[in-house]
N, C-alpha and C positions, 0 to 999 in steps of 0.2 A: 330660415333666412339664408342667401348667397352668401356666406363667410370668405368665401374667394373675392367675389364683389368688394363688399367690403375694405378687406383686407389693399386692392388693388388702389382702391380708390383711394386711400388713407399714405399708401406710397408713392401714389403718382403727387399727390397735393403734398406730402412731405417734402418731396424732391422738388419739384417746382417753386415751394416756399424758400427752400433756399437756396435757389437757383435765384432768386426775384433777389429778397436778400443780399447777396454777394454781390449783386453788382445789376443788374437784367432790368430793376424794376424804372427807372430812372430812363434810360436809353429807350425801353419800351414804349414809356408813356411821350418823350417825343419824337418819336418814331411816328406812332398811332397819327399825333397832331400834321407832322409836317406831310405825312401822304394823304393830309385830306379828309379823310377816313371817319376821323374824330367826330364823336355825336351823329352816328349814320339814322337816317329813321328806322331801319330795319328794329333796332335796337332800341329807340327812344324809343318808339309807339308801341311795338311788341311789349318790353317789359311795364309798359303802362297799363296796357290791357293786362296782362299777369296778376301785376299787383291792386289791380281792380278788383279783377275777380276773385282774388282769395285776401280781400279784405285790407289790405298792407294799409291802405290811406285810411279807413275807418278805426283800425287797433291793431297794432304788430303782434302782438299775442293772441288774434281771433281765432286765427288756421290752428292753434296748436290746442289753446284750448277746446274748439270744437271737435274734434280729432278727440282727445283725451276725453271727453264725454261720450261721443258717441261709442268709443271702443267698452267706456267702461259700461255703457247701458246695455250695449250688445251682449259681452260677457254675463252680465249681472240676469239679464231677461234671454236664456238660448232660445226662446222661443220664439223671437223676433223673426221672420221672413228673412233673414238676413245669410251670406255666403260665409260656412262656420270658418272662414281665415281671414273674413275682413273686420271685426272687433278687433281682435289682437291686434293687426297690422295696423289699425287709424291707431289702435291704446299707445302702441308701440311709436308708430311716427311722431304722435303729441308730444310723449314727454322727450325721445329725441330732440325735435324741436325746443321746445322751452329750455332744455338743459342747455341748446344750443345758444342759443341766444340770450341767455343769462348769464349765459361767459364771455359770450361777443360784447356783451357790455359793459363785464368787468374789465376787457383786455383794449375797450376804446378807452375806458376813464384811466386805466393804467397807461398806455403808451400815447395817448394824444397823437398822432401821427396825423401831418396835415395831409390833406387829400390831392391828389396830381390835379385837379384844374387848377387850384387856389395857387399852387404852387407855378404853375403854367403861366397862369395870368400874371402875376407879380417878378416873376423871373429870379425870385429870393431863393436858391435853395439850400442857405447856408443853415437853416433849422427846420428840422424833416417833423424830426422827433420829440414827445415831450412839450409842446408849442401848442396846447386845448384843441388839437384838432379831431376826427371822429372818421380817420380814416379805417387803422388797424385795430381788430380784424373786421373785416366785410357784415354789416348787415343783414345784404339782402343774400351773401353765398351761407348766413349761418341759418338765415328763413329758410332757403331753399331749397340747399342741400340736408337742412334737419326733417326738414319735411317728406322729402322726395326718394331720397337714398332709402329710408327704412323700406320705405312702398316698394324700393327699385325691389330690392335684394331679399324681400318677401315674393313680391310678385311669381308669378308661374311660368306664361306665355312670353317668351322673348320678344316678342315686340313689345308687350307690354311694358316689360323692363326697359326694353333700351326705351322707350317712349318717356316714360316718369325718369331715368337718369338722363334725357336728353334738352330734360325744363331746367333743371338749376345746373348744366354745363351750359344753356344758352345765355342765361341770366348774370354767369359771371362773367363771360366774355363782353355782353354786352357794358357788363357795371366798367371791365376793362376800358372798353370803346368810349364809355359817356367820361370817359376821365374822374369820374366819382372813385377808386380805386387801382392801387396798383395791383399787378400780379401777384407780390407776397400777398397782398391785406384779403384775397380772396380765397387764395388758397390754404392760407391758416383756417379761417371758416369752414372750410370744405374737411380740414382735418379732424377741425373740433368735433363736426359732424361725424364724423366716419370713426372717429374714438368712443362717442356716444353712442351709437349705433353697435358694433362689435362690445361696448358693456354693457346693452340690451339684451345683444344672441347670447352672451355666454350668462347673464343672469335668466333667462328664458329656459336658456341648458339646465341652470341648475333646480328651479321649479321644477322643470317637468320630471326632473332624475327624482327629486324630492317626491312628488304628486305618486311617479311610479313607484317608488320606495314602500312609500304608503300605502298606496293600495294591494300592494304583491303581501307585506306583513298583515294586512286586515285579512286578503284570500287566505292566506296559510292558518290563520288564526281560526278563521271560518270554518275551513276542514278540519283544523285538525277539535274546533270542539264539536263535529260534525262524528268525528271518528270515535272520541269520546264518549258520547251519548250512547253511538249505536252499542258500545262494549260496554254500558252500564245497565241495557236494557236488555 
């Protein structure tokens, strides 16, 4: 896994969250409105087909639990036809995902944060916060980016990567655009992600240090009753 990646991506959405936070998100969302801009299609229809195709309107959980099954049948069966770093990486984006989004919805029923159209439309913005709403954090940036990010920062081929990191930077933007989300609420998401993902690599690290530990103590063990033998006979 890109640990750099990672690591960038977890700082960039830090600092943006509380950049949004302090002050930004507010001005932003009608900024967005008064140029127009607001609800472009690029972005309706695009994220529609997205979340078509990977299930969002059938079950928010489909992509991740798929992903985690197929990772684990791959590993479980190596004899699958399959590219020996795509198991791991779907096992790995699944549960990314799910961890992600299992927090994204502890952190909507925790903070209630109304969403910028609702707040647009009504022109009330004397209660953000705390007021049942299902703003913070993002959703569709904790689908997205739990899904995508592990893929990105696994991947090999640079385009590849920046391909798969360049679906869930489209999706938050757009969630920005549709006024479904402010800039913090998306970029928390994107944290949550990028926190989950970086306690993937480093629990990955430590299996593998483990697996080698293992095996290097079984070879020694091997030789040395190897050595044994021969000086008893």
């Amino acid at each position: 896994m890109n640990r750099r990646l990672v690591l960038w991506t977890a700082a960039i959405a830090a600092a943006l969250m509380l950049i949004g936070l302090a002050g930004l998100d507010v001005p932003l969302a009608r900024a967005i409105r008064a140029s127009g801009l607001e609800d472009a299609a690029l972005f309706r229809v695009g994220l529609d087909a997205l979340d078509t195709a990977l299930g969002v309107h059938v079950w928010f959980w489909l992509a991740g639990t798929v992903c985690v099954a197929a990772g684990a049948i791959g590993l479980l069966w190596p004899r699958l036809p399959l590219p020996p770093r795509l198991p791991p990486a779907l096992l790995a984006a699944g549960l990314v995902q799910v961890a992600t989004i299992a927090t994204m919805i502890q952190g909507k029923n925790a903070f209630g944060r109304m969403r910028p159209i609702a707040l647009l439309e009504s022109g009330d913005w004397s209660r953000i916060w705390f007021a049942g709403g299902g703003s913070f954090p993002s959703g569709h940036g904790a689908f997205y980016f739990g899904l995508f990010l592990p893929l990105a920062a696994i991947a090999q081929p640079p385009w590849l990567r920046a391909t798969l990191l360049a679906i869930p930077i489209y999706v938050v933007i757009a969630r920005v655009d549709l006024a479904r989300h402010f800039l913090s609420d998306v970029m928390a998401s994107t944290l949550i992600a990028a926190l989950y993902a970086l306690a993937a690599f480093v629990r990955a690290q430590a299996l593998a240090a483990a697996a080698l530990s293992g095996f290097t103590r079984a070879l020694c063990g091997a030789r040395g009753r190897r050595v044994t033998s021969r000086r008893t006979t």
